[in-house]
PyMOL Python script that loads the backbone (N, CA, C, O; Angstrom):
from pymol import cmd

cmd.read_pdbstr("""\
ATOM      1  N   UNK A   1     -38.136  20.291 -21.766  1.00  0.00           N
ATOM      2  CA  UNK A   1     -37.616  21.061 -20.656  1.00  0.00           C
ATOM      3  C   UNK A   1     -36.539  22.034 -21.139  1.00  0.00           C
ATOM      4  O   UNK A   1     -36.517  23.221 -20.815  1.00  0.00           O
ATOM      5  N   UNK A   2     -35.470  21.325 -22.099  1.00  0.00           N
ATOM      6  CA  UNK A   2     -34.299  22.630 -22.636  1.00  0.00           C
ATOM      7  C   UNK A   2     -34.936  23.394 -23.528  1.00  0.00           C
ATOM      8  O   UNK A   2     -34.316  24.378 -23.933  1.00  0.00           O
ATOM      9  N   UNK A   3     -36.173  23.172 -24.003  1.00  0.00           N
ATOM     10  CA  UNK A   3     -36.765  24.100 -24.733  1.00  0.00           C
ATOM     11  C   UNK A   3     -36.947  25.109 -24.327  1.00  0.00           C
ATOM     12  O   UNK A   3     -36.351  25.734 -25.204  1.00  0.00           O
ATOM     13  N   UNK A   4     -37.347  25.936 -23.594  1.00  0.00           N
ATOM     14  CA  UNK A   4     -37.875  26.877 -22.556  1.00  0.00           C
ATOM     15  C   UNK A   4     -36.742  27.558 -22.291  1.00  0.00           C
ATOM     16  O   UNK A   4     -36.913  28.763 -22.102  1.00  0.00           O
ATOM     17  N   UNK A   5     -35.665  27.166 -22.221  1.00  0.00           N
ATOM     18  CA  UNK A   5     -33.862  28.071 -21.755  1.00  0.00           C
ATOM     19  C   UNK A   5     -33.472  28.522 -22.619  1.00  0.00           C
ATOM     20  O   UNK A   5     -33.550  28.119 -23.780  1.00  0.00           O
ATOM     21  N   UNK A   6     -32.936  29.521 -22.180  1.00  0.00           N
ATOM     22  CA  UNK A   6     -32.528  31.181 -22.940  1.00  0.00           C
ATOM     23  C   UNK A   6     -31.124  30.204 -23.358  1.00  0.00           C
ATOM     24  O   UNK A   6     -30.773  29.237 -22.681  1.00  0.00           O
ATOM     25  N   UNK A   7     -30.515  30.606 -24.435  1.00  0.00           N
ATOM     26  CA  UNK A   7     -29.061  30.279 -25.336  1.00  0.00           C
ATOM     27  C   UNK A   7     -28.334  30.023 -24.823  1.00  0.00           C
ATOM     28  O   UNK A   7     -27.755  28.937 -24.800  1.00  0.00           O
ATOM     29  N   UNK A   8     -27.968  31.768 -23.746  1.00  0.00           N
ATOM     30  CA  UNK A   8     -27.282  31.614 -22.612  1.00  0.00           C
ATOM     31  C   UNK A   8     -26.916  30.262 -21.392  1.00  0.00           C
ATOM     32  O   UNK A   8     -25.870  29.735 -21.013  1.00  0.00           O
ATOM     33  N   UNK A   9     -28.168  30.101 -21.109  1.00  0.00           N
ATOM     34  CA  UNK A   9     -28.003  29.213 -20.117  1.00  0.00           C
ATOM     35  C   UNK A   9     -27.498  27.929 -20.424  1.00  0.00           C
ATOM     36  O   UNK A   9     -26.615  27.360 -19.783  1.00  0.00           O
ATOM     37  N   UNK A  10     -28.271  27.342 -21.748  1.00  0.00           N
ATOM     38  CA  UNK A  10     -28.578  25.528 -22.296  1.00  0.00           C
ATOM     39  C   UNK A  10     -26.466  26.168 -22.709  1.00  0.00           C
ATOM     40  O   UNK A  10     -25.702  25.214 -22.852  1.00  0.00           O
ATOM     41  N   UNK A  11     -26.107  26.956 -22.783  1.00  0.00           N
ATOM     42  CA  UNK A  11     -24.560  27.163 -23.014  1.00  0.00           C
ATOM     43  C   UNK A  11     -23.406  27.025 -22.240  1.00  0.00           C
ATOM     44  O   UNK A  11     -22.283  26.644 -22.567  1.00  0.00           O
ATOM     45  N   UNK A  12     -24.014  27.528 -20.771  1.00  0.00           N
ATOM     46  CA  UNK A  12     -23.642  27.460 -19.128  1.00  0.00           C
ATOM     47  C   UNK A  12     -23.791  26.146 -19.002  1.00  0.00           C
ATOM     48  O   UNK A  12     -22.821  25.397 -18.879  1.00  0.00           O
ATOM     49  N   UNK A  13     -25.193  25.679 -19.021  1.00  0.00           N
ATOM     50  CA  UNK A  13     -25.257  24.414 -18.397  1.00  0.00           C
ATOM     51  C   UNK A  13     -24.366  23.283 -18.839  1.00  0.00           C
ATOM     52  O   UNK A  13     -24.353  22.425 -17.956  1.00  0.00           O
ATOM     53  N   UNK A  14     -23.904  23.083 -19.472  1.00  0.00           N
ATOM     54  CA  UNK A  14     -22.754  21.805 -19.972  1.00  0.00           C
ATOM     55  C   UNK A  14     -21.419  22.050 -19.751  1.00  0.00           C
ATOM     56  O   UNK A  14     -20.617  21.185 -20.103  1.00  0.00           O
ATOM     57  N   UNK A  15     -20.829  23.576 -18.976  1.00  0.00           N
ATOM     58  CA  UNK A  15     -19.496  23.628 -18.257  1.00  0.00           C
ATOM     59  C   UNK A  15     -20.086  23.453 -16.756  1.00  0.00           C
ATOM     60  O   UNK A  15     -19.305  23.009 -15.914  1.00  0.00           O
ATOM     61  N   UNK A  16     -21.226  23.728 -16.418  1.00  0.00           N
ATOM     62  CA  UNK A  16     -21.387  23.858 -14.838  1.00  0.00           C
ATOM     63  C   UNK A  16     -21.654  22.068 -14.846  1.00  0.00           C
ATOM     64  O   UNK A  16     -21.440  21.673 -13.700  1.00  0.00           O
ATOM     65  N   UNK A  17     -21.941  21.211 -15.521  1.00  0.00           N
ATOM     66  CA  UNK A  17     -22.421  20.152 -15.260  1.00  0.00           C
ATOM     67  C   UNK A  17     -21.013  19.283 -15.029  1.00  0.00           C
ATOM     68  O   UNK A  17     -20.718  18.464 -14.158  1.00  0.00           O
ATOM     69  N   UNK A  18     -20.206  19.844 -16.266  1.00  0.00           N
ATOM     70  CA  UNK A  18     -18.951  19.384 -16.326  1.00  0.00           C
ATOM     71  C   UNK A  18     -18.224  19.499 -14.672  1.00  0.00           C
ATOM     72  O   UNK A  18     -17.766  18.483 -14.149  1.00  0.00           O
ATOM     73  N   UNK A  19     -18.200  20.499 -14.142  1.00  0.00           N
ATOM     74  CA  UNK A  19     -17.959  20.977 -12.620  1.00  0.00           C
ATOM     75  C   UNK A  19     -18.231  20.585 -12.094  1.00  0.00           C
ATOM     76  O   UNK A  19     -17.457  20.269 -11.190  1.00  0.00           O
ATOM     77  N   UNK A  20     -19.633  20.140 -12.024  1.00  0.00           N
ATOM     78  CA  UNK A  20     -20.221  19.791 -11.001  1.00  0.00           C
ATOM     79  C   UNK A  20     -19.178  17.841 -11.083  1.00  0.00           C
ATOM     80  O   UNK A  20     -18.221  17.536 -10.371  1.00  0.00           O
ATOM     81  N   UNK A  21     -19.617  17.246 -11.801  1.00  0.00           N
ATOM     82  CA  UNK A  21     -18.629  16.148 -12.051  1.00  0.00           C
ATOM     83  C   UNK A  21     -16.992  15.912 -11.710  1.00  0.00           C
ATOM     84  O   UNK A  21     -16.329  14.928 -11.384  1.00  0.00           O
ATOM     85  N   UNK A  22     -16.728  17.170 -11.930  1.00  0.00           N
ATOM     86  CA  UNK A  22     -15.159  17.119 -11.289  1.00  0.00           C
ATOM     87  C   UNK A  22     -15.064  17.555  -9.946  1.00  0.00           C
ATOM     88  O   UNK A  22     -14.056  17.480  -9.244  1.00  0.00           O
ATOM     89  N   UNK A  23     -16.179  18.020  -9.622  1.00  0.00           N
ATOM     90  CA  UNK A  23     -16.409  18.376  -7.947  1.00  0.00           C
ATOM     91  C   UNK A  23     -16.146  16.856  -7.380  1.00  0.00           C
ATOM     92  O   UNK A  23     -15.138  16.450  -6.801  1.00  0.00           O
ATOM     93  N   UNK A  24     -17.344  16.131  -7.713  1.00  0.00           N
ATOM     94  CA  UNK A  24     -17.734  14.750  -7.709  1.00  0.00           C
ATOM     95  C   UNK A  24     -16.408  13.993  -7.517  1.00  0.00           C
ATOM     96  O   UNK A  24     -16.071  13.417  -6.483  1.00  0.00           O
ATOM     97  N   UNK A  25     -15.632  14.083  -8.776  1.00  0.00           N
ATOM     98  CA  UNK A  25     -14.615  12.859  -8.653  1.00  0.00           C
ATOM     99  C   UNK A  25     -13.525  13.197  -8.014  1.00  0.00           C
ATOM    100  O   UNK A  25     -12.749  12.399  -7.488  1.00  0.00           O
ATOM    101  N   UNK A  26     -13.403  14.573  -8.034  1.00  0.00           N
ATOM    102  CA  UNK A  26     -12.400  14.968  -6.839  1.00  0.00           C
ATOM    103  C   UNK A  26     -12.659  14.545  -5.292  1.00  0.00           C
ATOM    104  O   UNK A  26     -11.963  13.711  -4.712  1.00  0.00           O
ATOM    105  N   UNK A  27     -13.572  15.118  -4.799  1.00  0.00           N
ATOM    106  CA  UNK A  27     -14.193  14.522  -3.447  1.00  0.00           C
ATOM    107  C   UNK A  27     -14.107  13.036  -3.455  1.00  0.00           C
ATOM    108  O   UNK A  27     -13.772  12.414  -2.447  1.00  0.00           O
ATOM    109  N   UNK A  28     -14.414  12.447  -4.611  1.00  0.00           N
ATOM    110  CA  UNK A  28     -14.197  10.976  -4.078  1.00  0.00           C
ATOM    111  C   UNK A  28     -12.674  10.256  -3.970  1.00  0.00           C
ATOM    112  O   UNK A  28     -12.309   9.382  -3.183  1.00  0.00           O
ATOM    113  N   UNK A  29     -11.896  10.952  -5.068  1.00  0.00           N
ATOM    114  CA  UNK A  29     -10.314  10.728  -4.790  1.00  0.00           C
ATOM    115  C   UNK A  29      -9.856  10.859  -3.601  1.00  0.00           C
ATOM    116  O   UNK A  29      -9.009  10.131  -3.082  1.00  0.00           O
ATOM    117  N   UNK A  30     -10.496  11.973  -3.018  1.00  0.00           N
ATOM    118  CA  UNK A  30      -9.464  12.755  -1.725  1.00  0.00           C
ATOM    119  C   UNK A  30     -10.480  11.746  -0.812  1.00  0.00           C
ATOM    120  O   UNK A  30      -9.844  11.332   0.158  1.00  0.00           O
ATOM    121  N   UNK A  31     -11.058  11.530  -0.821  1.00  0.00           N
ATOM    122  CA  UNK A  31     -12.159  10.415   0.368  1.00  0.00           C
ATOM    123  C   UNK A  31     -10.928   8.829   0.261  1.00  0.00           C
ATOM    124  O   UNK A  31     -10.288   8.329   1.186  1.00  0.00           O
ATOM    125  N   UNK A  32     -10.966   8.488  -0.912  1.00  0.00           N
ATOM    126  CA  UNK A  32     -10.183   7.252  -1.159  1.00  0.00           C
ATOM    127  C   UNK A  32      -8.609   7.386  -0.779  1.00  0.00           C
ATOM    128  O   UNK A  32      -8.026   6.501  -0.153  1.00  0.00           O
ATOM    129  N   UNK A  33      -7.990   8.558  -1.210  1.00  0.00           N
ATOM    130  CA  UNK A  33      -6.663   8.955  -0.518  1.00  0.00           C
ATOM    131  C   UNK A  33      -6.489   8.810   0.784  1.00  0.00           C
ATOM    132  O   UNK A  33      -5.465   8.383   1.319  1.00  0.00           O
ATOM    133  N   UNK A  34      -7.876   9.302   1.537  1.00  0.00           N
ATOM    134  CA  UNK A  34      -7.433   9.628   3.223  1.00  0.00           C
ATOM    135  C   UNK A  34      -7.494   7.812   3.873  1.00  0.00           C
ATOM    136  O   UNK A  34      -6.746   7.286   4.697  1.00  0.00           O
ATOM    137  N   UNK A  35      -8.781   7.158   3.055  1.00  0.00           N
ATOM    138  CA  UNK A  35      -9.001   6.030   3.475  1.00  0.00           C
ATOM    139  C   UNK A  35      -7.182   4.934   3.253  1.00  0.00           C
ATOM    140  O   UNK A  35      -6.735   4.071   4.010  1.00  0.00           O
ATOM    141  N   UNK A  36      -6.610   5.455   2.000  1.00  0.00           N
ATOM    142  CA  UNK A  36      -5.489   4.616   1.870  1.00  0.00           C
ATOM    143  C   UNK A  36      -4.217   4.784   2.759  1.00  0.00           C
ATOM    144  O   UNK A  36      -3.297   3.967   2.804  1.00  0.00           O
ATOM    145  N   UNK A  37      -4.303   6.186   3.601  1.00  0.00           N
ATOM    146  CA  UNK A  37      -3.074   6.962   4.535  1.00  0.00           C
ATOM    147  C   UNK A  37      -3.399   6.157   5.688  1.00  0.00           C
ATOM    148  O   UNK A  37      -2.476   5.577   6.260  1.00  0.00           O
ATOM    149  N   UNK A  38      -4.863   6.015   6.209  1.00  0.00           N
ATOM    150  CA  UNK A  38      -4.630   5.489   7.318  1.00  0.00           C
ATOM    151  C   UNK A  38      -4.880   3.740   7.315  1.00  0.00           C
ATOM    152  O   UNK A  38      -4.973   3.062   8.338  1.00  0.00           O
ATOM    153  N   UNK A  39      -4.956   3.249   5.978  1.00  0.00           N
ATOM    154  CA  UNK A  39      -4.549   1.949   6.414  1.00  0.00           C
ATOM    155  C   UNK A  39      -2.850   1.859   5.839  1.00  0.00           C
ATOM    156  O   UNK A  39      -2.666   0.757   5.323  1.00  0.00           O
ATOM    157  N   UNK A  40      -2.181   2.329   5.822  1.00  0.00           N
ATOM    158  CA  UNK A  40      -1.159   2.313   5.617  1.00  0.00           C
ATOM    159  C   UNK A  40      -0.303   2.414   6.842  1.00  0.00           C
ATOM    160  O   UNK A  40       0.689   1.752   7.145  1.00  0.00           O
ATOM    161  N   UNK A  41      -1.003   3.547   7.584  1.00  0.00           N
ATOM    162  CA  UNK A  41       0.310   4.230   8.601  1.00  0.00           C
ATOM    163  C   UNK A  41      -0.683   2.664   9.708  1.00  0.00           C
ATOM    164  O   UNK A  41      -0.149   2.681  10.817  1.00  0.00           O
ATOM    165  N   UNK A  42      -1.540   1.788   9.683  1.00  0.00           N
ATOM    166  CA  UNK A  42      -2.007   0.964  10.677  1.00  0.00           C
ATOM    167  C   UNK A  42      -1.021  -0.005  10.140  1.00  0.00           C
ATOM    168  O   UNK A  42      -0.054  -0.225  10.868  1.00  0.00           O
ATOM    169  N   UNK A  43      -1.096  -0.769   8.743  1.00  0.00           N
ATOM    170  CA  UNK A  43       0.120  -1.601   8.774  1.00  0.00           C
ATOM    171  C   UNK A  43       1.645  -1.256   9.201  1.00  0.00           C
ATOM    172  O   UNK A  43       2.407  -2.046   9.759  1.00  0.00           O
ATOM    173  N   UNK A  44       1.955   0.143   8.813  1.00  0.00           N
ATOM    174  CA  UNK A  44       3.253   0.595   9.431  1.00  0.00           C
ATOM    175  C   UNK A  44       3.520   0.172  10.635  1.00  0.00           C
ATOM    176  O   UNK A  44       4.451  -0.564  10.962  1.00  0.00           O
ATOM    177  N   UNK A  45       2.522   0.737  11.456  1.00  0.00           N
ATOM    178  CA  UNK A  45       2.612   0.662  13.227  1.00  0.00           C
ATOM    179  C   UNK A  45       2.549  -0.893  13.550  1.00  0.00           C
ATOM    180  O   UNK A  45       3.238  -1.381  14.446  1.00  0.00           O
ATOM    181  N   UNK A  46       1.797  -1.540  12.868  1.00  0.00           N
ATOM    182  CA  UNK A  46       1.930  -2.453  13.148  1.00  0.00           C
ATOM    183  C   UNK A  46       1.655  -3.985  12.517  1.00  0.00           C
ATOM    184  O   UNK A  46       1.424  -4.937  13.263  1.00  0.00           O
ATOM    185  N   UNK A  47       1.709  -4.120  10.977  1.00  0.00           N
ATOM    186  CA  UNK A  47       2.347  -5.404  10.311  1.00  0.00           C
ATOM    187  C   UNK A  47       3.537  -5.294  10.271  1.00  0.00           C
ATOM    188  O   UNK A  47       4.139  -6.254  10.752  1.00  0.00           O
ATOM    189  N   UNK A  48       4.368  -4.180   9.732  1.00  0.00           N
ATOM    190  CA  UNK A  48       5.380  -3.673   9.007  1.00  0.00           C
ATOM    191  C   UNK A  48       6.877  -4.513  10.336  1.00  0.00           C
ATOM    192  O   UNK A  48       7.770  -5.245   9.910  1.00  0.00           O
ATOM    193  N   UNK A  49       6.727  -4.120  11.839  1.00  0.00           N
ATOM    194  CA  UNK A  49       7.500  -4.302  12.898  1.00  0.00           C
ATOM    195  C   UNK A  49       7.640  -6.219  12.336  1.00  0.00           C
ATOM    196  O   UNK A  49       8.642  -6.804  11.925  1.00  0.00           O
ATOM    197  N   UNK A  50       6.216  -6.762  12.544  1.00  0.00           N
ATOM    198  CA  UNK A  50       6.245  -8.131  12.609  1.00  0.00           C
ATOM    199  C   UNK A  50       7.045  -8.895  11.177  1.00  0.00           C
ATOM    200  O   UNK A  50       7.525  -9.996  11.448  1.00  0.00           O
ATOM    201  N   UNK A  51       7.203  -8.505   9.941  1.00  0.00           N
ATOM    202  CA  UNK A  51       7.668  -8.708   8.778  1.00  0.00           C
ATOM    203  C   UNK A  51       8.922  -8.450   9.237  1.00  0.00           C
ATOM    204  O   UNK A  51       9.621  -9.463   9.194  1.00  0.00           O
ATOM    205  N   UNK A  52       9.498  -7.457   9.674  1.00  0.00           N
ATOM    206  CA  UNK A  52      10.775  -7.322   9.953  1.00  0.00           C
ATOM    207  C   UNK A  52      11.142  -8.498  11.030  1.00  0.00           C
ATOM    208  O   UNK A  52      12.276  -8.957  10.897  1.00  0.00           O
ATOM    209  N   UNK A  53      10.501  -8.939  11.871  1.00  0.00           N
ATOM    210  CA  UNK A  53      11.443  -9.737  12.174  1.00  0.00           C
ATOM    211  C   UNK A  53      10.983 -11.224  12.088  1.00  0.00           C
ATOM    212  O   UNK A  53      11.344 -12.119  12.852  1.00  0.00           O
ATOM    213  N   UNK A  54      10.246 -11.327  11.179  1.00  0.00           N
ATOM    214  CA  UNK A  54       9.888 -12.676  10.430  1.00  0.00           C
ATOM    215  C   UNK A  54      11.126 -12.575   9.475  1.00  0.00           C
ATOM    216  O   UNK A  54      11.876 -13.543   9.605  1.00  0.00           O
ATOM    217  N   UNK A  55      11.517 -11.689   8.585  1.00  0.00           N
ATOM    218  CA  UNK A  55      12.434 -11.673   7.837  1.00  0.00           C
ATOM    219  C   UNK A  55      14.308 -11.771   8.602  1.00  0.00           C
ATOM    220  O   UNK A  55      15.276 -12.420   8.207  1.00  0.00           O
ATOM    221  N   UNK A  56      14.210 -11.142   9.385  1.00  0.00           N
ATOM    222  CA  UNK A  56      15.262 -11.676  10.542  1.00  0.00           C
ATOM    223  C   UNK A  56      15.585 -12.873  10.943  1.00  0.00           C
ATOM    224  O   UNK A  56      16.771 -13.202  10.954  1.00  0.00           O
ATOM    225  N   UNK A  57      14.647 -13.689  11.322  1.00  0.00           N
ATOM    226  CA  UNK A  57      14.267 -15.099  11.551  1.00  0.00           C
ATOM    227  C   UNK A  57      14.455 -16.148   9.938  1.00  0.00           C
ATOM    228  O   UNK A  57      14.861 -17.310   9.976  1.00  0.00           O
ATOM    229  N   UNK A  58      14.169 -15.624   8.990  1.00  0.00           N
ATOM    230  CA  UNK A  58      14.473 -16.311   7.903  1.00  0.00           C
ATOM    231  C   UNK A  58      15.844 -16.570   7.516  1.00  0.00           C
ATOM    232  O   UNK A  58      16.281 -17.652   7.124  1.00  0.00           O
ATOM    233  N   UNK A  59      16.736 -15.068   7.711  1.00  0.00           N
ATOM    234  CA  UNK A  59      17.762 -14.816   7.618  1.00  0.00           C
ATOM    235  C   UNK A  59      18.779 -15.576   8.176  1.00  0.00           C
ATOM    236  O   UNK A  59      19.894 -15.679   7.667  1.00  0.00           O
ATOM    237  N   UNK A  60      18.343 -16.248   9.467  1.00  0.00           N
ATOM    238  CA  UNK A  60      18.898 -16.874  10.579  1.00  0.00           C
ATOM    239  C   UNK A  60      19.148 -18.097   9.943  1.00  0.00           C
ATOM    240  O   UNK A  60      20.289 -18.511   9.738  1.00  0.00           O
ATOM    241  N   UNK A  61      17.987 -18.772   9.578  1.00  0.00           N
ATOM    242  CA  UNK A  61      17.598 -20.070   8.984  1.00  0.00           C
ATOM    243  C   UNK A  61      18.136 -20.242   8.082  1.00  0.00           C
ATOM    244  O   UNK A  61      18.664 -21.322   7.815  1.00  0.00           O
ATOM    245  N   UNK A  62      18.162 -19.210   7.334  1.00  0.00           N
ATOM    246  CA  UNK A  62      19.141 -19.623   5.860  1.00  0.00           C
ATOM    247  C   UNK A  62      20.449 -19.716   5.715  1.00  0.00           C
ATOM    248  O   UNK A  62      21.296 -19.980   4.861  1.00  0.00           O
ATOM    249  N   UNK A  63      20.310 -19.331   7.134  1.00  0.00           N
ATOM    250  CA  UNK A  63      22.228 -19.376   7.539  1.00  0.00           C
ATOM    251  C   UNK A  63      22.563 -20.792   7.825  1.00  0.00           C
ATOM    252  O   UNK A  63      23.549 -21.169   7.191  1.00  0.00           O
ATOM    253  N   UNK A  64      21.979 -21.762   8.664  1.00  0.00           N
ATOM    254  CA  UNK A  64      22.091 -22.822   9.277  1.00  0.00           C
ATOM    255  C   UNK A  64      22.842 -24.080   8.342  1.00  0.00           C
ATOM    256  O   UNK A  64      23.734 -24.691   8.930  1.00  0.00           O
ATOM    257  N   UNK A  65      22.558 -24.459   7.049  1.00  0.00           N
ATOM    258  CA  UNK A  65      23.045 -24.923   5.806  1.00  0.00           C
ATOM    259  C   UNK A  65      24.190 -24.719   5.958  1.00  0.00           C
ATOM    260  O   UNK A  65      24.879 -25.567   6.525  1.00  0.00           O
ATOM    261  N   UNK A  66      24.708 -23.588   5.517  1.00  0.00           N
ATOM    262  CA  UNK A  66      26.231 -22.974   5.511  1.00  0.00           C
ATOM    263  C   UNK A  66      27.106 -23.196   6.967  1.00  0.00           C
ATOM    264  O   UNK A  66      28.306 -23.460   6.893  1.00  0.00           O
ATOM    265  N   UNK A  67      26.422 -23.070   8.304  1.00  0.00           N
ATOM    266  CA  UNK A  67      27.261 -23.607   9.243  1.00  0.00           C
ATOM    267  C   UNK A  67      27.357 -24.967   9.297  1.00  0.00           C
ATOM    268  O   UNK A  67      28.470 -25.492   9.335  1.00  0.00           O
ATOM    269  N   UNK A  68      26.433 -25.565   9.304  1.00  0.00           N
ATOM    270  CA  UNK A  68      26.664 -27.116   9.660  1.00  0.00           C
ATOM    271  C   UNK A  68      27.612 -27.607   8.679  1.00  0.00           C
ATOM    272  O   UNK A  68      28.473 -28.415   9.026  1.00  0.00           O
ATOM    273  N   UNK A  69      27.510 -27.083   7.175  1.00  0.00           N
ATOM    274  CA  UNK A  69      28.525 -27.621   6.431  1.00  0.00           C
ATOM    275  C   UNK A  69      29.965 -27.163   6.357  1.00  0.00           C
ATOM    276  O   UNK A  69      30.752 -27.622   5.529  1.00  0.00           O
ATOM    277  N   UNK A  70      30.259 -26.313   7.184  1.00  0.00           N
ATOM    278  CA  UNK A  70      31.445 -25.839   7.457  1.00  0.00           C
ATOM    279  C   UNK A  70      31.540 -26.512   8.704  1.00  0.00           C
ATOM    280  O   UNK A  70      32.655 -27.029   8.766  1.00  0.00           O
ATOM    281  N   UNK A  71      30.829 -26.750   9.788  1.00  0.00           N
ATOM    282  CA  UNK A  71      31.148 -27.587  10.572  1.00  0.00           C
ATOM    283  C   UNK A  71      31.771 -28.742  10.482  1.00  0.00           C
ATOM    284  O   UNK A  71      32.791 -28.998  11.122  1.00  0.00           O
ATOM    285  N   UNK A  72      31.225 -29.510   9.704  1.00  0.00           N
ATOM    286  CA  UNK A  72      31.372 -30.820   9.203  1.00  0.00           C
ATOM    287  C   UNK A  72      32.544 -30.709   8.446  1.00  0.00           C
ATOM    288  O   UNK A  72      33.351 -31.634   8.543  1.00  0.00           O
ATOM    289  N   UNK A  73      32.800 -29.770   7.715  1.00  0.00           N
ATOM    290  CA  UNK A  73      34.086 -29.757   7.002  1.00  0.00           C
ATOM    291  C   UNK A  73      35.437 -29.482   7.809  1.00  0.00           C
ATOM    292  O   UNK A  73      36.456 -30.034   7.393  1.00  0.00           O
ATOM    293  N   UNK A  74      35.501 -28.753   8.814  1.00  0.00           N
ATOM    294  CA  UNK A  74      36.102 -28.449  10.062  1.00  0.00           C
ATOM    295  C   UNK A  74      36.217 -29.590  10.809  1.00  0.00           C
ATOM    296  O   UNK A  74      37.342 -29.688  11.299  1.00  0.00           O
ATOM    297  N   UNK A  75      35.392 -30.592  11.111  1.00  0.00           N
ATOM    298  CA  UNK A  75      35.339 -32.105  12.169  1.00  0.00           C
ATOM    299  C   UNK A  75      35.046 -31.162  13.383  1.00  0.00           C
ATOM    300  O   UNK A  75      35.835 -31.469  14.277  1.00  0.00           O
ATOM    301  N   UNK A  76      34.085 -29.958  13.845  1.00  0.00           N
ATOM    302  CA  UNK A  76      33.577 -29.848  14.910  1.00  0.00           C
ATOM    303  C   UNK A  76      32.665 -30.227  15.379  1.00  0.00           C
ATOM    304  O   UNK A  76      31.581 -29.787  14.996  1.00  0.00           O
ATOM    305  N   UNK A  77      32.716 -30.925  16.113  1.00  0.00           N
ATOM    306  CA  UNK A  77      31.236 -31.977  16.925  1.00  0.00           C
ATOM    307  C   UNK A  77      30.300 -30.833  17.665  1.00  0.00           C
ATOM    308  O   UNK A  77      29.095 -30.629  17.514  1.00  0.00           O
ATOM    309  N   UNK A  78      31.245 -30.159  18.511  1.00  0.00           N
ATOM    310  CA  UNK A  78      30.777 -29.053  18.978  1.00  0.00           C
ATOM    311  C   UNK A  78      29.310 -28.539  18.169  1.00  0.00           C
ATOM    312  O   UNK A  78      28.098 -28.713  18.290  1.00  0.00           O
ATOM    313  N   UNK A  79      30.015 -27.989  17.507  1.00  0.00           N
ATOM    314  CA  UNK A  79      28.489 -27.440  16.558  1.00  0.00           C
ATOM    315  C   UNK A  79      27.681 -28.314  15.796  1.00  0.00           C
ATOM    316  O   UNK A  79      26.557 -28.160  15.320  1.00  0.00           O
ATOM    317  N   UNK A  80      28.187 -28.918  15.781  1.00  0.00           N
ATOM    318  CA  UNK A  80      26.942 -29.894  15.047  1.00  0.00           C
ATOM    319  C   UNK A  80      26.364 -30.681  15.937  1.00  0.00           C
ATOM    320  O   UNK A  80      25.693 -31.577  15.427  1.00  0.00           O
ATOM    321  N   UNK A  81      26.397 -30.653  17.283  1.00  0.00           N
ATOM    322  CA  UNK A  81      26.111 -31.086  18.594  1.00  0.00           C
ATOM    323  C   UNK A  81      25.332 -29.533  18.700  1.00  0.00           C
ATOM    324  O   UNK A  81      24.777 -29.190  19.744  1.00  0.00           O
TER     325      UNK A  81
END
""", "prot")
cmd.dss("prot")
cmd.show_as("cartoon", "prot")
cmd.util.cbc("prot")
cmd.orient("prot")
């Protein structure tokens, strides 16, 4: 089949093929980019809220240690009630 093609062309053809390939992997980057924006901005809207205040709630908890033992060191029944 490359037998038959003028110099010219069988010369063309291995930058246009090259092109054609970076056509290819470009289109598929920018396909995979758009797919990664919108699962992103979906966890934003809405995992991102719930982590925040799971992490709030941890924060709380990890506090609890430190009061009771200052309680106890204090003799307040109060709080440790």
């Amino acid at each position: 089949m490359l037998k038959n093609l003028s110099l010219t062309l069988k010369l063309a053809l291995l930058p246009a093929v090259a092109l054609l390939g970076l056509l290819l992997y470009v289109g598929y980057n920018s396909q995979q980019l758009s797919n990664n924006d919108s699962r992103l901005v979906e966890l934003e809207t809405h995992s991102y809220p719930t982590l925040e205040k799971t992490d709030a709630v941890i924060f709380q908890f990890s506090r609890i240690p430190a009061l009771l033992n200052s309680a106890v060191a204090a003799g307040e029944e109060s709080t440790l009630t």
